[in-house]
N, C-alpha and C positions, 0 to 999 in steps of 0.2 A: 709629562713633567713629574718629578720625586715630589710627591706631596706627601710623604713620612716627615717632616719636618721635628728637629728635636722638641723634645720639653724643657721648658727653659729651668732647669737646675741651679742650682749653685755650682755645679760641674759644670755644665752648658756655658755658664757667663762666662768662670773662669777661663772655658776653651777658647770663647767666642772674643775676651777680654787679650790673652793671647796673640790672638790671632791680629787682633788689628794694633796690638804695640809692636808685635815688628815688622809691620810696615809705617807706624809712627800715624796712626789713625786718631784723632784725638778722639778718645770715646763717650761720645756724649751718650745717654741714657736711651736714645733710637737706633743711635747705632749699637750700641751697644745687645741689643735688647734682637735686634736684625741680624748679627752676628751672631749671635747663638743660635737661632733660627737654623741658619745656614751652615755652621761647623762646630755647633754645640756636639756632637753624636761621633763627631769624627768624620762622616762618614762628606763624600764630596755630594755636591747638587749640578742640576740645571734647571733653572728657575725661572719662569721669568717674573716681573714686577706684580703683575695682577696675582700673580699666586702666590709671592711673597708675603703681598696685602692682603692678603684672604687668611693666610697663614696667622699671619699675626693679629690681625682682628681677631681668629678665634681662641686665641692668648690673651683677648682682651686689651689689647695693645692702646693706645691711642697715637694712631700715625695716620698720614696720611697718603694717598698714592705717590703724589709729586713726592714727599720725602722719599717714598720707598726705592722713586727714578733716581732721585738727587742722589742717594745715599751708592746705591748698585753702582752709579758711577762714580760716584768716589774711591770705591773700595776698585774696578779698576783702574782707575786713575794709579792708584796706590799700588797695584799689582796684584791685591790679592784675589781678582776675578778677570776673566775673561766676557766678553761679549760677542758671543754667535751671532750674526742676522742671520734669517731665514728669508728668502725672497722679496729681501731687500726691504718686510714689513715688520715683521716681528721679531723680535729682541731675546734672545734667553741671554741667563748668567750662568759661567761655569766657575765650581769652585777650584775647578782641577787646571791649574794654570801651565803646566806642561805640553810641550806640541804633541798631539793628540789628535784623529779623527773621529768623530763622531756618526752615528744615526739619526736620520732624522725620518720621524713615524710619520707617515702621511696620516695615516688612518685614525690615531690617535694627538696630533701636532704634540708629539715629546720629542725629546730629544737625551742620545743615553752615548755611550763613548762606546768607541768604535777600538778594535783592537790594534793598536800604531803596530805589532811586531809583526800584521800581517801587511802593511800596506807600503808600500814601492815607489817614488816616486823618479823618474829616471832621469828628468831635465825639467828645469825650468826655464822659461824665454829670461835671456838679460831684462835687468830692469832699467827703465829709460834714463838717458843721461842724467846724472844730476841726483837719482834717486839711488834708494838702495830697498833691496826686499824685508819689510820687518816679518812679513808672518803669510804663513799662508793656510788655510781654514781649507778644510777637506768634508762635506756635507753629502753625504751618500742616503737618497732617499731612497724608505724602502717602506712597503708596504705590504700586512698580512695575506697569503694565498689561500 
C-alpha cells in the first residue's frame, strides 16, 4: 500500500477541497481533512482504511476508524473512489477511477495498477437476464522471485 501520504498544506486542502465539490461531497472537516490525505499531492493511491487511519493519526487527526470506513464509502458512493476486494476479505481504495488492472503483491498485500495498454480481454460470458455488466476488476497476483 502507498503509505507517502500528502502533508496536509493549504495546497493539499485546496486539492482535496476540489476534489470532493465535483462530486458534490459536502465537505465536512474529516472529510475534508481525508481528502487531502489522499489527492493532496496529486498523486493517485490505494489505500485501504486501516492505513488511511494510521495516516491520519499521524497528522494528529482526530477520526476514527468507522468514520475513516464511512467516509471511503462515500467518496465511492460519489464516484471519486473505487473499491478493490481482495479474496473477498480485504478492501483497498483506489483513487484512480478509470477501468484499470491492477497488482496485487502477495508478498507484501499492496496493491499498485497494472498496465491496462497491455491487457486483452477477448469475450466476456453474456450477463444473466435482467442484468447488465457494470465493471469488471482484473487482480493479477504476483509475487517477488
Amino acid at each position: 500500500m502507498d503509505t507517502n501520504f500528502a502533508d496536509i498544506t493549504d495546497a493539499a486542502l485546496q486539492k482535496g477541497a476540489h476534489w470532493l465539490s465535483r462530486a458534490q461531497v459536502r465537505p465536512t472537516r474529516q472529510r475534508l481533512s481525508l481528502a487531502s490525505l489522499l489527492v493532496g499531492d496529486g498523486c493517485d493511491r490505494h489505500v485501504t482504511a486501516e492505513g488511511l487511519f494510521m495516516a491520519a493519526k499521524e497528522r494528529g487527526e482526530s477520526v476514527s476508524l468507522a468514520t475513516v470506513y464511512n467516509t471511503l464509502r462515500a467518496f465511492c458512493e460519489a464516484g471519486l473512489m473505487n473499491e478493490i476486494t481482495v479474496d473477498g476479505q480485504k478492501s483497498y481504495f483506489d483513487t484512480c477511477t478509470d477501468d484499470h488492472p491492477h497488482f496485487f503483491w502477495e508478498d507484501t498485500q499492496d496493491l499498485s495498477d497494472a498496465p491496462a495498454s497491455e491487457l486483452e480481454i477477448a469475450r466476456l460470458p453474456a450477463a444473466p437476464e435482467g442484468a447488465e455488466i457494470a465493471r469488471v476488476d482484473v487482480i493479477i497476483r504476483v509475487r517477488r522471485s
